[in-house]
Every structure is written in C-alpha cells, then in structure tokens.
NUMARLO-43446 format. One record per residue: residue number from 1; residue in three letters; x, y, z of N, C-alpha, C in turn. Coordinates in Angstrom, 2 decimals, padded with zeros to 5 digits. Layout:
[NUM,"ala",[X,Y,Z],[X,Y,Z],[X,Y,Z]] ...
END
This chain:
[1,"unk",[-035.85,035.88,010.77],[-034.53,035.51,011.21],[-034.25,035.98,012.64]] [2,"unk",[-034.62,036.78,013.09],[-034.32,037.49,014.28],[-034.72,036.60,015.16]] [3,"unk",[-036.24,036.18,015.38],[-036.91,035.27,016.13],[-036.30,033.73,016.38]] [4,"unk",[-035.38,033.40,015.30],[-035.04,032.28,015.23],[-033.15,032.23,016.06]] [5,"unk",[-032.55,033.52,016.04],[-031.63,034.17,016.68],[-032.03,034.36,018.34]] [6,"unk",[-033.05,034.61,018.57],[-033.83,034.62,020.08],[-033.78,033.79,020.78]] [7,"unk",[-034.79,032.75,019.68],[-034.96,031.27,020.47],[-033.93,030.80,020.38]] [8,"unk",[-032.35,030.79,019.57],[-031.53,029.94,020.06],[-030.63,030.47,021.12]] [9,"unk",[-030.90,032.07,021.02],[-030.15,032.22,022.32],[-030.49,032.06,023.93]] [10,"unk",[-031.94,032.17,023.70],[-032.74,031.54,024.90],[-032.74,030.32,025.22]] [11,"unk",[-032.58,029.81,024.31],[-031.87,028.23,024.34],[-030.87,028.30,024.81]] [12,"unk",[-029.68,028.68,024.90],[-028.32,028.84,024.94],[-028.12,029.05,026.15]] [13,"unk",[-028.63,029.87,026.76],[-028.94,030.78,028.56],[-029.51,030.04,029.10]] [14,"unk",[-030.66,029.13,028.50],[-031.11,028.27,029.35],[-030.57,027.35,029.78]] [15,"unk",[-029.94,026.40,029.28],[-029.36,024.97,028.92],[-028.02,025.40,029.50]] [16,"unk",[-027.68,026.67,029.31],[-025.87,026.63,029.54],[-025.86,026.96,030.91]] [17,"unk",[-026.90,027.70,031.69],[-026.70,027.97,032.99],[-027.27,026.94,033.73]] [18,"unk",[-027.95,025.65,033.20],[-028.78,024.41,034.04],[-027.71,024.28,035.51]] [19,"unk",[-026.47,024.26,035.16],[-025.30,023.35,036.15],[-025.16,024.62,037.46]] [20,"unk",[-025.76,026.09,037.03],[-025.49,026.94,037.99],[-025.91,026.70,039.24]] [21,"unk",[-027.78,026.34,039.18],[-028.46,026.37,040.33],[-028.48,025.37,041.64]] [22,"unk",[-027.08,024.09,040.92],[-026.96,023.71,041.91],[-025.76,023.58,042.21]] [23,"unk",[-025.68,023.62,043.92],[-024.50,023.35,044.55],[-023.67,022.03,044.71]] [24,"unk",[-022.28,022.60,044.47],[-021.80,021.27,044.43],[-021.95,020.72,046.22]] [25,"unk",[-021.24,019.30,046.03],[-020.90,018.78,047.10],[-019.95,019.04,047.91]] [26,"unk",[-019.97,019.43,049.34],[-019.04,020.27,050.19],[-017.99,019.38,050.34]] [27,"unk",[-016.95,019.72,050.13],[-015.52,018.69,050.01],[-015.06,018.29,051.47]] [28,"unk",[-014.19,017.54,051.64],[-013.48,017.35,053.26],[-012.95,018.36,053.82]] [29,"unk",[-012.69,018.92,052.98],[-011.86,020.55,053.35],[-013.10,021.25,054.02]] [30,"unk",[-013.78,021.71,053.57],[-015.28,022.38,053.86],[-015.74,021.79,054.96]] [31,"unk",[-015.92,020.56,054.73],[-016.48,019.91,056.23],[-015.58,019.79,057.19]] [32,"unk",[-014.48,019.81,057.00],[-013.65,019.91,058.51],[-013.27,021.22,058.93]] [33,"unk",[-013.33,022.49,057.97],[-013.04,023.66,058.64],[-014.42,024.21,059.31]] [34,"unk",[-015.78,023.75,058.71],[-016.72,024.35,059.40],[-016.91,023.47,060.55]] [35,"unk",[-016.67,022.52,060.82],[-016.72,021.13,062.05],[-015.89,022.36,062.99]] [36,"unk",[-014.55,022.56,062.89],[-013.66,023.07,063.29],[-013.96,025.06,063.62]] [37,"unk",[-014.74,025.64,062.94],[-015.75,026.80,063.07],[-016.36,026.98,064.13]] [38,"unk",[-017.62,025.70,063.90],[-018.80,025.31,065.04],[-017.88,025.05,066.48]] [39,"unk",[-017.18,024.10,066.30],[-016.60,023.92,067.41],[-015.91,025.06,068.11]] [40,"unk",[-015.33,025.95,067.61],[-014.53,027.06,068.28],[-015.58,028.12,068.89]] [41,"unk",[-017.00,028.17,068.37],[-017.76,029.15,068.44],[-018.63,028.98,070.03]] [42,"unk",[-018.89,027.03,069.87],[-019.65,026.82,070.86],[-018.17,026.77,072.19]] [43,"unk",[-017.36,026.46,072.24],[-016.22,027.34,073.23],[-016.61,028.27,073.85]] [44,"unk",[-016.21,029.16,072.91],[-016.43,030.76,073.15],[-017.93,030.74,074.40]] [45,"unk",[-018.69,030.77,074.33],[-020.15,030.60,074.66],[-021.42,031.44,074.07]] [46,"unk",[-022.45,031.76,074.62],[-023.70,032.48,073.58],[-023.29,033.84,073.48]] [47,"unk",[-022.20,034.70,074.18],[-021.87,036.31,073.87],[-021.22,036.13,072.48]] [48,"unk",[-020.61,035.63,071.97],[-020.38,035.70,071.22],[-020.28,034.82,069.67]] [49,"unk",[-021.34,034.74,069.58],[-022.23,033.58,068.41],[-022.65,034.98,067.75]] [50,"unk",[-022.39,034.69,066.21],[-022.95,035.41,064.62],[-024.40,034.46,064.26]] [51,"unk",[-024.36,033.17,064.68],[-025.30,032.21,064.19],[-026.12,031.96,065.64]] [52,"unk",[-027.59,032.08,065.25],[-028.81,031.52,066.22],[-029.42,030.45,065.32]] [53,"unk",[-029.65,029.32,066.85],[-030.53,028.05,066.23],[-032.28,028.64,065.60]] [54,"unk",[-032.61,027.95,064.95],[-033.61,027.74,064.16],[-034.61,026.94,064.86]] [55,"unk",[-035.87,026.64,064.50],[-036.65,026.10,065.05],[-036.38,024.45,064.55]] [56,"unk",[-036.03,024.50,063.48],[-035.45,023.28,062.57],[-033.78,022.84,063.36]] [57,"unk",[-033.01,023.33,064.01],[-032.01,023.44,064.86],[-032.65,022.21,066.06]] [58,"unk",[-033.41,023.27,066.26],[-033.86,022.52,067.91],[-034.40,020.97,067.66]] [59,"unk",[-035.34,020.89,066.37],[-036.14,019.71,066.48],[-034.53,018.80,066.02]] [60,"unk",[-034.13,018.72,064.81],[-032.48,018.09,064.62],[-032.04,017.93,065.77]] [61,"unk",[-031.49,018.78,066.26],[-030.70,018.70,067.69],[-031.17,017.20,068.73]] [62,"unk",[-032.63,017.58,069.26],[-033.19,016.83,070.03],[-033.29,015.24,069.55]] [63,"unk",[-033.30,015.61,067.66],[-033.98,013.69,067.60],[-032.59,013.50,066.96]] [64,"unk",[-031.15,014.05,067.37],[-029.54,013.55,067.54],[-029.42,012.83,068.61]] [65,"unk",[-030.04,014.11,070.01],[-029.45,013.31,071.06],[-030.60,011.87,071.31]] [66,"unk",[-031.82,011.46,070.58],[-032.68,010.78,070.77],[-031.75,008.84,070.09]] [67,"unk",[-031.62,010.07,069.03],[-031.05,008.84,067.96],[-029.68,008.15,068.46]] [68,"unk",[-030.24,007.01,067.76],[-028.61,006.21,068.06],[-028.13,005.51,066.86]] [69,"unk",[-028.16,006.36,065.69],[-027.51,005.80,064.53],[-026.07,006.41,064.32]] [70,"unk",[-025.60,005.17,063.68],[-024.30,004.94,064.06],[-023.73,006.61,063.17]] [71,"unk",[-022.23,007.14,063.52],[-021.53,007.89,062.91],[-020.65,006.65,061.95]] [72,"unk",[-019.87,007.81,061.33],[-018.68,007.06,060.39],[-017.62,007.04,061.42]] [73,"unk",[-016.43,006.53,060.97],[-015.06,006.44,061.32],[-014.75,008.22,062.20]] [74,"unk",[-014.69,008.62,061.20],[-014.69,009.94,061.66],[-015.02,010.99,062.85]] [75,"unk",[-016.58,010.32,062.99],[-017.49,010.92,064.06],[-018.59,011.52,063.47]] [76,"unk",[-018.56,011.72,061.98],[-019.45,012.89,061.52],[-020.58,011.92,061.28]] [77,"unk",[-021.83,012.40,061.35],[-023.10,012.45,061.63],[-023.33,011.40,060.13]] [78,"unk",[-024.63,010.79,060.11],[-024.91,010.34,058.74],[-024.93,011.61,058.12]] [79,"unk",[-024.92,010.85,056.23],[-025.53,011.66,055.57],[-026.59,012.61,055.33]] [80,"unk",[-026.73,014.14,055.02],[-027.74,014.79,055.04],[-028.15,014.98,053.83]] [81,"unk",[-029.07,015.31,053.75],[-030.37,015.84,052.31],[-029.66,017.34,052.19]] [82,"unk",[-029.58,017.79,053.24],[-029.18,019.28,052.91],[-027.78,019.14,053.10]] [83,"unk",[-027.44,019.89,051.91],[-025.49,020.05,051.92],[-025.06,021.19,053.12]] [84,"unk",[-026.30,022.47,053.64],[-025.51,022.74,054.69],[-025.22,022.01,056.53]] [85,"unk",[-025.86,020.90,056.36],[-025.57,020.20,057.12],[-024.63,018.38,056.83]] [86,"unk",[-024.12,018.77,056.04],[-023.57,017.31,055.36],[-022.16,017.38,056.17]] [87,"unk",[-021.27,015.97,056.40],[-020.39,016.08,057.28],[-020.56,016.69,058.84]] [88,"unk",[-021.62,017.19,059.70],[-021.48,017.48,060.83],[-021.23,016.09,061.61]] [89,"unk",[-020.73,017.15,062.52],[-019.97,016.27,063.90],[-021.28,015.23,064.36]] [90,"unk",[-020.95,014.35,064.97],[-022.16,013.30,065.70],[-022.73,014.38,066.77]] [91,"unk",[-021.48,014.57,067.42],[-021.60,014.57,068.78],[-022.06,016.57,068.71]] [92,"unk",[-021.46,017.14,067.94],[-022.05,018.76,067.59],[-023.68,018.67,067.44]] [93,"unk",[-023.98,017.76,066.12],[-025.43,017.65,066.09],[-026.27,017.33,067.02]] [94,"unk",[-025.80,017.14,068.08],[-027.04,016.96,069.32],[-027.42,018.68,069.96]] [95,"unk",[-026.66,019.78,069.59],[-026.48,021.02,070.25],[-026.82,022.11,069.09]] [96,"unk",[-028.41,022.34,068.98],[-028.91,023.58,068.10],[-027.62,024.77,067.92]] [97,"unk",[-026.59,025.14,069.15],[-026.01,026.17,068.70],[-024.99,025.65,067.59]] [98,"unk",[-024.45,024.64,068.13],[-023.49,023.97,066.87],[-023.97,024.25,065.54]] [99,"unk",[-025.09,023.36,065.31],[-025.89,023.27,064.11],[-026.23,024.36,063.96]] [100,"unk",[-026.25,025.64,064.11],[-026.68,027.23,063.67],[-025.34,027.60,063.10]] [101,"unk",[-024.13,027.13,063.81],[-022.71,028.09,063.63],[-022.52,026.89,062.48]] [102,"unk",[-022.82,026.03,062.23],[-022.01,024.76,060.99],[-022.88,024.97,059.83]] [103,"unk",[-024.16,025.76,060.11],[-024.94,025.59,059.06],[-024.49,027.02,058.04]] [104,"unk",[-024.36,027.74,059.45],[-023.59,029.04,058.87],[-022.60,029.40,057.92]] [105,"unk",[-021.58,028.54,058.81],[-020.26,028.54,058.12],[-020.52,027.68,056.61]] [106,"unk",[-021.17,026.65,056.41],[-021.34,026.36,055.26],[-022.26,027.30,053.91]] [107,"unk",[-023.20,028.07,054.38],[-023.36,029.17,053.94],[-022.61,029.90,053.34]] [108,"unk",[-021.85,030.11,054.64],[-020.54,031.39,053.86],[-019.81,030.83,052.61]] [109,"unk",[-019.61,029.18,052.55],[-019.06,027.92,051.54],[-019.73,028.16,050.58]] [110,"unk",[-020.97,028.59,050.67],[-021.61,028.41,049.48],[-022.23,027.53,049.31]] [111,"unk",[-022.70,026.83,050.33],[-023.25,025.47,050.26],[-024.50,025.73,050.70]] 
END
C-alpha cells in the first residue's frame, strides 16, 4: 500500500506542477513598461546601464538594422521565439544596449 500511495503522489507533483515550467505570455502592460524601461535607460547613456549587451544582442541588433520587415501598428518589432524579447520596439531592436536593458527588464517580469 505504501508504494501505491508514492506512485500516486509522484503522480500528483508531477502532472500538477506541468503548467509551472512555463512562462506565460508577457501582457501589453509588460511590454510597454519594459519598451518604456529600455528607452529611459538608453537616455541616460552607458554610466549608467544595470544591463550589458550579449553577444546574441549584437548579432539581433545588427540583422534589425539589416532587416526590413515590417513592424505592427505600434512600432514593436515582429514576433519573437523568446518571450524576453517579445513586443520590443522596431526601432530599440536595432541597438544591443536597448535589447540588454528590455531583455532585462523582462527578466525582472518573469519572463
């Protein structure tokens, strides 16, 4: 009996935490306060940035300003694979520091 008490609770932990490991989808709220983040940070200038570009920053960055696919209504960038870059600015995503401080701030989201 015990063993059979195990496996269903291992069952139970398993199956009941499935929905944990992933993140939801970053809402409009989320994407316009970190749009609105990035933007205030790259202002400021490099003294005072919490977030450094990535090597993955730079190559993004470069094939933004390369690319010429269209934005939405909005301005924000196509859709991304990764939720901490989902909703960025068109015109932010051409600039690794942007994309370090937006990727950030979505981080802190939880995203």
């Amino acid at each position: 009996m015990p063993l059979k008490f195990m496996s269903l609770l291992a069952a139970v932990v398993v199956f009941g935490s499935w929905g944990l490991g992933h993140a939801d989808v970053p809402s409009t709220e989320h994407i316009a306060a970190c749009n609105s983040e990035a933007q205030d940070a790259a202002s400021k200038g490099s003294a005072d940035r919490t977030a450094s570009p990535n090597t993955k920053d730079q190559s993004r960055a470069a094939e933004a300003r390369r690319d010429t696919a269209p934005s939405d209504a909005a301005g924000r960038a196509a859709r991304s694979s990764d939720p901490q870059l989902e909703g960025m600015d068109a015109e932010g995503a051409k600039d690794p520091l942007y994309q370090a401080d937006y990727r950030t701030c979505m981080r802190k989201a939880g995203f």
